[in-house]
C-alpha positions as CSV (number, residue, x, y, z in Angstrom):
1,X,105.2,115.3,62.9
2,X,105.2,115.2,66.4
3,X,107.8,117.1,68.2
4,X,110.1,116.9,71.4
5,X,108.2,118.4,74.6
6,X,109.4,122.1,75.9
7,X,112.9,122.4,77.5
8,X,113.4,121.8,80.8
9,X,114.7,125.2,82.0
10,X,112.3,125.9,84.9
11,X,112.1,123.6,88.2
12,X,108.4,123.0,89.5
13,X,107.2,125.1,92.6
14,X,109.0,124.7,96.1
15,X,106.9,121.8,97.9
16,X,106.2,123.8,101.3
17,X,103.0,125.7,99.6
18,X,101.3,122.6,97.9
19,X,102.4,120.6,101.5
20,X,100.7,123.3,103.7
21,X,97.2,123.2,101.2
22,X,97.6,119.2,101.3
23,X,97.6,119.2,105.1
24,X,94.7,121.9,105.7
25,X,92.7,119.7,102.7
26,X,93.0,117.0,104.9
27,X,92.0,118.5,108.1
28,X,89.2,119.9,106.9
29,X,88.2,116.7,105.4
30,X,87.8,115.0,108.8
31,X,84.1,116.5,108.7
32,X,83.2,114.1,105.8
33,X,81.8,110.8,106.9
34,X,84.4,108.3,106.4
35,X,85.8,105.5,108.5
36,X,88.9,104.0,107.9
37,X,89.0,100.7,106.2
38,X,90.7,97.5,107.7
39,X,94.2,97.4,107.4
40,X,94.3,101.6,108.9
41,X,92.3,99.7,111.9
42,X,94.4,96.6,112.0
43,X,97.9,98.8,111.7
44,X,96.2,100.7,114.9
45,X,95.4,98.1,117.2
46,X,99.3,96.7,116.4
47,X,100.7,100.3,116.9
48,X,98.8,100.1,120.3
49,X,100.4,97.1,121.2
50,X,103.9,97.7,120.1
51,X,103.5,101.2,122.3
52,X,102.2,98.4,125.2
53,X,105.7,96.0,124.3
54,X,103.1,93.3,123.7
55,X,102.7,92.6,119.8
56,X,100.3,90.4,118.2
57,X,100.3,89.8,113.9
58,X,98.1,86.8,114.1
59,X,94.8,87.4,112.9
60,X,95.1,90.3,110.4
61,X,96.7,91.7,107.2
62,X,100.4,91.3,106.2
63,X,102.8,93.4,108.6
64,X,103.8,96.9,107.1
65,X,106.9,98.5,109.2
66,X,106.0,102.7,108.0
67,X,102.4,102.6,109.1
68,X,102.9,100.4,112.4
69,X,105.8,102.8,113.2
70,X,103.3,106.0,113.2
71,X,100.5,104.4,114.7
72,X,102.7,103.4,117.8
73,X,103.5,107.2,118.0
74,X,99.9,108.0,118.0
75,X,98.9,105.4,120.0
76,X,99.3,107.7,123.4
77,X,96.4,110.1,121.7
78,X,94.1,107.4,123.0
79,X,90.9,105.3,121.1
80,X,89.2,108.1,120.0
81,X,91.9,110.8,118.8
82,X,94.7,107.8,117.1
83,X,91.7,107.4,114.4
84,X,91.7,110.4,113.8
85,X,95.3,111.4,113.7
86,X,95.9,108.7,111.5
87,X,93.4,109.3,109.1
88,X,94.8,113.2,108.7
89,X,98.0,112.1,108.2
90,X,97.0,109.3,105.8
91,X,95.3,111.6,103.8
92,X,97.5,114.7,103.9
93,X,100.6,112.1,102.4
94,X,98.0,110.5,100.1
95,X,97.8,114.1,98.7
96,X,100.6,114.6,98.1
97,X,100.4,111.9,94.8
98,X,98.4,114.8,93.3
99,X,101.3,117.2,93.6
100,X,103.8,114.3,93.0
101,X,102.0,113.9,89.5
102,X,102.2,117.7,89.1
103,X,105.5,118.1,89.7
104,X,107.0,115.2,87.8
105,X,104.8,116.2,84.5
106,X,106.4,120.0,85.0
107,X,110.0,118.8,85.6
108,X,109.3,116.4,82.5
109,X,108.5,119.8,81.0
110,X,104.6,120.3,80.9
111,X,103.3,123.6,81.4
112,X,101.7,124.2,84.4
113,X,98.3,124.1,83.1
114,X,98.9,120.9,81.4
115,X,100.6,119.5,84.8
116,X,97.6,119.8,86.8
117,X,95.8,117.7,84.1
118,X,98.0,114.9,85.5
119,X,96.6,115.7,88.4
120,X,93.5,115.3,87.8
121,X,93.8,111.9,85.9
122,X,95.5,110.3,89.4
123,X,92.2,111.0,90.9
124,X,90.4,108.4,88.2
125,X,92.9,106.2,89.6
126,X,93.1,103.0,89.8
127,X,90.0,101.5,88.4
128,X,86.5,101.9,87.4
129,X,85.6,102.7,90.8
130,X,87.7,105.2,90.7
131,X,89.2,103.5,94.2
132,X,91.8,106.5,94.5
133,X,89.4,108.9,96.4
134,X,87.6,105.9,98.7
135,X,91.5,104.7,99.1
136,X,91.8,108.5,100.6
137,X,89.2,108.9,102.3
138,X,89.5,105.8,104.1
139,X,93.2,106.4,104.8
140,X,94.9,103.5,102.9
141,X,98.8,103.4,103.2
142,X,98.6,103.3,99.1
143,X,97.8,106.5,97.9
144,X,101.0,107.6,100.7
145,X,102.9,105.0,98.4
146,X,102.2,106.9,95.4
147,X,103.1,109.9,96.7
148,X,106.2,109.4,97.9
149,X,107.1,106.8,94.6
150,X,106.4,109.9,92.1
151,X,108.1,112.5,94.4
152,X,111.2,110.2,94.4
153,X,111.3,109.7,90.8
154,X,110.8,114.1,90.0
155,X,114.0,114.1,92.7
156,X,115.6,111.1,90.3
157,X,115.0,113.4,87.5
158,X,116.2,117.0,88.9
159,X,119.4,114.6,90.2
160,X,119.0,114.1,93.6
161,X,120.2,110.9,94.3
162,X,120.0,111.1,98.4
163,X,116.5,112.2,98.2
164,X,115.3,109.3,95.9
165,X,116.7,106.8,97.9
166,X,115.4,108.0,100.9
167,X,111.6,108.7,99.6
168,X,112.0,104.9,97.9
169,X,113.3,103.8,101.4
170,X,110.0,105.1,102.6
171,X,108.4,103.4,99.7
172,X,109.8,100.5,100.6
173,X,109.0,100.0,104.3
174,X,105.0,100.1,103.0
175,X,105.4,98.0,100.0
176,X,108.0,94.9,98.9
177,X,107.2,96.0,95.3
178,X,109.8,99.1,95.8
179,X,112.8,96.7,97.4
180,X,114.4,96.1,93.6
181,X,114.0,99.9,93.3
182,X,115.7,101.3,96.5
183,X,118.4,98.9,95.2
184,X,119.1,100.6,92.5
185,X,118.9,103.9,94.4
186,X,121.6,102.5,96.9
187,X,123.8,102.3,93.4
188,X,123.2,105.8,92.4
189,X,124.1,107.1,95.7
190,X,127.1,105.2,96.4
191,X,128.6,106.0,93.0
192,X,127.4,109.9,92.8
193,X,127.6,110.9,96.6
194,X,130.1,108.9,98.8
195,X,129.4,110.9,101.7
196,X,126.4,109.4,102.2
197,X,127.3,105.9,102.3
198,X,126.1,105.3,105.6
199,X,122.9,106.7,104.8
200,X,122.4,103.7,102.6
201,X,124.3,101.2,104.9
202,X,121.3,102.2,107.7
203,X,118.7,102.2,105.1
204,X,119.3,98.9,103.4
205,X,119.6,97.4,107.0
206,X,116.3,98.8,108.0
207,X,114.5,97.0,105.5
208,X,114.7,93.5,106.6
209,X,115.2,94.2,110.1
210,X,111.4,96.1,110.3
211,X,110.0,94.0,107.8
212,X,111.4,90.3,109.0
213,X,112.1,91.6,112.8
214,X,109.1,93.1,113.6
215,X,106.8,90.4,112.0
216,X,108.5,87.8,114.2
217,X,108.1,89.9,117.0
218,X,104.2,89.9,116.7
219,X,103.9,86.1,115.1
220,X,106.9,84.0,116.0
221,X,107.8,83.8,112.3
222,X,110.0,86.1,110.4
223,X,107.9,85.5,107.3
224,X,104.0,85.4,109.0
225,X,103.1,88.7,106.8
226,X,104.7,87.2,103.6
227,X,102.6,83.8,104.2
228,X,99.4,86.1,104.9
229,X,99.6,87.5,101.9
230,X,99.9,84.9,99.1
231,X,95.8,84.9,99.4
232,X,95.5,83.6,96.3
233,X,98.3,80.8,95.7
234,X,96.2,78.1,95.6
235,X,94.6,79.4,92.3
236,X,95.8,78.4,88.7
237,X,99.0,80.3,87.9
238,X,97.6,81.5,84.8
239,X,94.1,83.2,86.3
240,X,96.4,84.8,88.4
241,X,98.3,86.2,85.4
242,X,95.2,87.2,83.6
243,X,93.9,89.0,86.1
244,X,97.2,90.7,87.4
245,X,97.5,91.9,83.6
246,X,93.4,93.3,83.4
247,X,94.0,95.5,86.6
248,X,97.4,96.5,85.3
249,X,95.1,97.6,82.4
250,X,92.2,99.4,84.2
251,X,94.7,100.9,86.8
252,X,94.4,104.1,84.7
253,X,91.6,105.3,82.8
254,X,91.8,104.6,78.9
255,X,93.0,107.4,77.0
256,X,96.1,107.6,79.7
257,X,97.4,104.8,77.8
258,X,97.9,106.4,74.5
259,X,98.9,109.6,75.7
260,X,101.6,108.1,77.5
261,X,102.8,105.8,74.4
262,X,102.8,109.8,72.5
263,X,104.8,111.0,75.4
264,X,107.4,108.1,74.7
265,X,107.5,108.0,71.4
266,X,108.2,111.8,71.5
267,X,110.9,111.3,74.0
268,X,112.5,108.3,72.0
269,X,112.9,110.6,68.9
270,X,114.1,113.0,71.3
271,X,116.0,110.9,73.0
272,X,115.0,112.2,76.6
273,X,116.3,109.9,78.8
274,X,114.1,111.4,82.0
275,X,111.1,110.8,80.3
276,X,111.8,107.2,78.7
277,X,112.8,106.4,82.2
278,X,110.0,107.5,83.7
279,X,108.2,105.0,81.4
280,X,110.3,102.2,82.5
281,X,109.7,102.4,86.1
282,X,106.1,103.1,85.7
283,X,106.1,99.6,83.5
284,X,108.8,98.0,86.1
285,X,106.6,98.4,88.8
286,X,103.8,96.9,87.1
287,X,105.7,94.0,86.7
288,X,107.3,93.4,89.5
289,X,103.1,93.4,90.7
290,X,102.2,90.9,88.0
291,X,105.2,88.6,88.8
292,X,104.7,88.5,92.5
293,X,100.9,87.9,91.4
294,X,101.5,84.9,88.9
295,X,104.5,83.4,90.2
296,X,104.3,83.6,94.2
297,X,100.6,83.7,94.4
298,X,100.4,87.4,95.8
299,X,96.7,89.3,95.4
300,X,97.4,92.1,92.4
301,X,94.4,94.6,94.0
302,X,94.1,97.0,91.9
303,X,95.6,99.7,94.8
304,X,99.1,98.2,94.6
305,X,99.4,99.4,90.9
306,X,99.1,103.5,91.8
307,X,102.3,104.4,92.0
308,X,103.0,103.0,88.3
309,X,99.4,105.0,87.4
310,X,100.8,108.4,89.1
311,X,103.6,108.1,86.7
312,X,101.6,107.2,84.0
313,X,99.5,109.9,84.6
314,X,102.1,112.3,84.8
315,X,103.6,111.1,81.2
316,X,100.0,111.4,79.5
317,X,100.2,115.2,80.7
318,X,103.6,115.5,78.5
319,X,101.6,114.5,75.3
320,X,99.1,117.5,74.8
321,X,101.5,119.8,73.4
322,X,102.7,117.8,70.9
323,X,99.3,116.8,70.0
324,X,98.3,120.3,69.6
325,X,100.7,120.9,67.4
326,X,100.4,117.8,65.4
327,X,96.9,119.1,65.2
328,X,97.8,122.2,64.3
329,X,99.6,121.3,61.3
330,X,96.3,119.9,60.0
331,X,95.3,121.3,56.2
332,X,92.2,123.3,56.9
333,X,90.4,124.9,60.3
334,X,87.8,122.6,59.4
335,X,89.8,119.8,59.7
336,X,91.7,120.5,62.5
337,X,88.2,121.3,64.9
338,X,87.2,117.4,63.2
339,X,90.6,116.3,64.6
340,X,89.6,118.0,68.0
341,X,86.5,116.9,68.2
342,X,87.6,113.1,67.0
343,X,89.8,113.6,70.6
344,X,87.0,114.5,72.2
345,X,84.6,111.6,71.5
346,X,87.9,109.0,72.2
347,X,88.2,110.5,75.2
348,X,85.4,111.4,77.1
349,X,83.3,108.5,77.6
350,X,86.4,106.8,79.5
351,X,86.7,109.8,81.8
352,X,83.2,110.5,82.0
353,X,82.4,106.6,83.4
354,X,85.1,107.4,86.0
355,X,84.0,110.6,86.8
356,X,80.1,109.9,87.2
357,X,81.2,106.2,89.9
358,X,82.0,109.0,92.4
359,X,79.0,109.8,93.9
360,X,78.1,105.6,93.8
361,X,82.0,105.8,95.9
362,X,81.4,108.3,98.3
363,X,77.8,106.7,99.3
364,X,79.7,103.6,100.0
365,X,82.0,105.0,101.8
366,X,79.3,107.0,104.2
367,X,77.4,103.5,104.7
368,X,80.9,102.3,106.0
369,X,81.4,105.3,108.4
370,X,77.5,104.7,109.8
371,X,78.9,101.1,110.4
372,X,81.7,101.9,112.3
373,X,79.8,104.8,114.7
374,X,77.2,102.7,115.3
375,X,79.6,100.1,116.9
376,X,81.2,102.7,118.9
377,X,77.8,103.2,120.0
378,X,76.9,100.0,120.5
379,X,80.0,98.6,122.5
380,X,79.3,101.4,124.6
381,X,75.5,100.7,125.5
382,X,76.4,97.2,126.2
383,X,78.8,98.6,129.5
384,X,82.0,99.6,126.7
385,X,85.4,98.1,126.2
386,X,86.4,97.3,129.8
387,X,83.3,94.9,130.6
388,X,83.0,93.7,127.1
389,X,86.2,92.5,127.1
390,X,84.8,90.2,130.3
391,X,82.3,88.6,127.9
392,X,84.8,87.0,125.7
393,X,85.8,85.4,123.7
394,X,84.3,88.0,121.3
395,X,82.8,87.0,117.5
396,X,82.0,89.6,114.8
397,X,79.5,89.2,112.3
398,X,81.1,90.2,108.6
399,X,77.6,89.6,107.0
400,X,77.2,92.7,104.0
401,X,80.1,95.1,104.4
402,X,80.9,94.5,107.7
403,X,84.0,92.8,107.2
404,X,86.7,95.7,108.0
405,X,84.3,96.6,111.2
406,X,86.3,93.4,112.3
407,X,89.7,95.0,113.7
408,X,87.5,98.0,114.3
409,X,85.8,95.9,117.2
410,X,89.5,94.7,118.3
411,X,90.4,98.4,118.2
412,X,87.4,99.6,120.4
413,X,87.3,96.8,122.6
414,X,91.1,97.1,123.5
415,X,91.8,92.7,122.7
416,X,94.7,91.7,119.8
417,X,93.4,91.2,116.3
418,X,93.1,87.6,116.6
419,X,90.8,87.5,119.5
420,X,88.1,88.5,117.5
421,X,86.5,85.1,116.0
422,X,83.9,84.5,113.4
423,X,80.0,83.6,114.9
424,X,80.7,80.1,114.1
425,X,83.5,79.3,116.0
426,X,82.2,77.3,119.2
427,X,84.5,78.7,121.5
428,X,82.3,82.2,120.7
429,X,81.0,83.6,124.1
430,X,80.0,87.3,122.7
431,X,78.8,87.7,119.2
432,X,78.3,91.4,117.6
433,X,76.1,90.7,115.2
434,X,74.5,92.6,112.1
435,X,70.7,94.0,113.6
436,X,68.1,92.2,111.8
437,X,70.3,89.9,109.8
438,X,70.6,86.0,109.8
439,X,73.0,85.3,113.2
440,X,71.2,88.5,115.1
441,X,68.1,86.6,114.3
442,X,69.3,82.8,115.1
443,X,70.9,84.4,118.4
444,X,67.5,85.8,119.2
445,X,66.2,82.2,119.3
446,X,68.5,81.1,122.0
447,X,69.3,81.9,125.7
448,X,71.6,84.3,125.0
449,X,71.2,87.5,126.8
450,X,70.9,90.7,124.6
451,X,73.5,93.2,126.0
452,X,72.6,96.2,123.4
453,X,71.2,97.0,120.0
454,X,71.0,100.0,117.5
455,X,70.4,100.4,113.9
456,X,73.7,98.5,112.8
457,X,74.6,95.7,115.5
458,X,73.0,93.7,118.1
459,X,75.3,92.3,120.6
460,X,74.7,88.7,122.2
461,X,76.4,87.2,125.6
462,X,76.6,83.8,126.9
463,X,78.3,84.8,129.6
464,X,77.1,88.2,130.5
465,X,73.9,88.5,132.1
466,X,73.0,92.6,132.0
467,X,69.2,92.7,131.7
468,X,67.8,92.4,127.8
469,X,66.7,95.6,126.6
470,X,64.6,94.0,124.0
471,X,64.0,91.2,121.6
């Protein structure tokens, strides 16, 4: 019979260490080539306006207060350094998921060796991709999400109530998901700690007044982002639900899923509330995703489901010992090594596919980085930002994977988000074009003057006339 997992008698390591190793990880993985991906770029350019008092929402992703709010501090580094600060910082908090998952599966009372284990099963995260380490190295706000989602529930578990509410307040300025959440946070803290009432008076009031305020600000409606972001409403309600529920389902590798149902059914019989609570929020916040998804027509990526995977991750950690023991109880050696080896064979394949897409990931990721130097360089051989921006209105060509280069261009050539067009608009003075692909070629068959070209781009002007440097 399975039994209860070990007592919870010893806290998990102070955070400092594991925050110090997170942050030189993720300075020494600027060397790596990455680029960010579009909403990092887009959050940049509006954190560069803000810092100017001249926001502009129109023309990119839905408005997130948290990232916004640091980009606009790093907005004085300049074009070249705010990249680069941002993507640090993205992916020093985006490492701390990893020792979010560790700490929660020790608190939950995993030894240490079986706790890093839950570590490693966040980095198979979230799909077959796995997307967790491109979503890092291309500084996504998500895997920051996840960190801060499973360090608030280990503080819900060791009792901190002012702690969880604020990490879920933090939570909650990058994702709507978290609002119900921080609600019940707000409950725990007003009941448990009444001197810190006004912390959740000011935190409750932030909410709408970034989220709503600052989106109205930039757009001239209080609920632009919310409207952006209901990309797929016009689709059948119950696609939308199928395919909500299939990335719930791949948002952690297979054999999580079992060893998490162990973990429960251990608790249950146990009757450990921390853990079976840990289960419910990791199953709340799945649907609280697949209801915005089916009912208000919101995309269900596959990214918005990590913080739900962190804390599944970190409940599959919590089954091994039991499992070993179960195993143990087997009649003879023989059997037991056929139990372990029936583990085995369940297992690996599921990990192994995740494990072996990495390489595929990380190419795809350098292609993306290659992209996104090579328009540097090119916005720079055609005169740079200043006289580019005199050769508008500017077009970008999304043709392959060019697609998040888009507020990349906006970023480089200093112009709001929604100045950047699409080659086919007619109003298109300036296109930046893919080298060697359909609209460089069509471009090449007109009058338009050829202000620079390298291995990625080509850029086109009907309006500027520097000299053509080639055909």
């Amino acid at each position: 019979m399975l039994t209860a997992a070990p007592n919870r008698t010893t806290a998990p390591p102070a955070l400092g260490r594991a925050a110090i190793v997170c942050a030189a990880v993720a300075i020494a993985s600027l060397v790596l080539p990455a680029t960010l991906a579009y909403d990092p770029w887009a959050w940049l350019v509006w954190g560069r306006e803000v810092a100017h008092g001249a926001l502009d929402t129109t023309g990119g992703p839905s408005w997130k207060p948290l990232p916004v709010a640091v980009t606009t501090l790093l907005a004085p580094l300049g074009p070249e350094l705010a990249p680069v600060a941002w993507t640090a910082l993205a992916r020093f908090a985006g490492l701390l998921a990893l020792v979010g998952a560790h700490r929660l599966a020790r608190r939950l009372g995993a030894p240490a060796w079986v706790a890093a284990g839950a570590a490693a099963l966040v980095v198979l995260t979230p799909d077959g991709g796995p997307r967790f380490v491109r979503l890092l190295a291309e500084a996504h706000s998500e895997p920051a999400t996840a960190a801060f989602a499973v360090l608030a529930a280990e503080r819900a578990v060791a009792g901190r109530p002012a702690a969880t509410f604020g990490l879920l307040a933090a939570v909650s300025l990058m994702r709507p998901e978290a609002w119900p959440f921080l609600l019940a946070a707000a409950a725990w803290v007003w009941v448990r700690d009444p001197d810190r009432r006004g912390l959740v008076v000011v935190g409750l009031a932030a909410i709408p007044v970034l989220w709503f305020g600052g989106d109205w600000w930039g757009s001239g409606s209080p609920l632009h982002g919310a409207d952006a972001a209901q990309v797929v409403a016009d689709e059948p309600m119950a696609d939308r639900l199928r395919l909500a529920l299939e990335r719930a389902w791949r948002s952690v590798t297979l054999p999580v899923w079992p060893a998490a149902g162990v973990a429960l059914v251990v608790a249950a019989r146990a009757r450990d509330r921390a853990v079976l609570a840990v289960g419910g929020l990791a199953f709340a916040w799945m649907a609280v995703v697949v209801g915005m998804a089916a009912v208000l027509g919101y995309a269900a990526l596959s990214r918005f489901y990590l913080p739900s995977a962190v804390l599944l991750c970190a409940l599959a950690a919590l089954a091994v010992v039991p499992a070993g023991r179960a195993l143990g109880r087997l009649g003879s050696p023989a059997v037991r090594r056929a139990g372990v080896v029936a583990l085995l064979v369940l297992c690996l394949p599921s990990l192994l596919a995740r494990s072996t897409a990495l390489p595929g990931l990380l190419a795809e990721t350098g292609d993306r980085h290659r992209m996104a130097v090579a328009l540097e360089e090119a916005i720079t051989m055609a005169g740079g930002a200043a006289y580019l921006r005199t050769c508008g209105p500017l077009a970008l060509d999304p043709a392959g994977e060019a697609g998040p280069m888009r507020p990349a261009l906006a970023w480089w050539a200093d112009v709001p988000l929604h100045e950047v067009a699409r080659p086919r608009d007619p109003e298109v003075a300036t296109t930046v074009a893919r080298a060697g692909w359909a609209v460089d070629r069509a471009l090449g068959r007109t009058s338009a003057v050829l202000l620079a070209r390298n291995e990625e781009w080509a850029i086109w002007s009907d309006v500027c006339t520097r000299p053509s440097i080639g055909r």
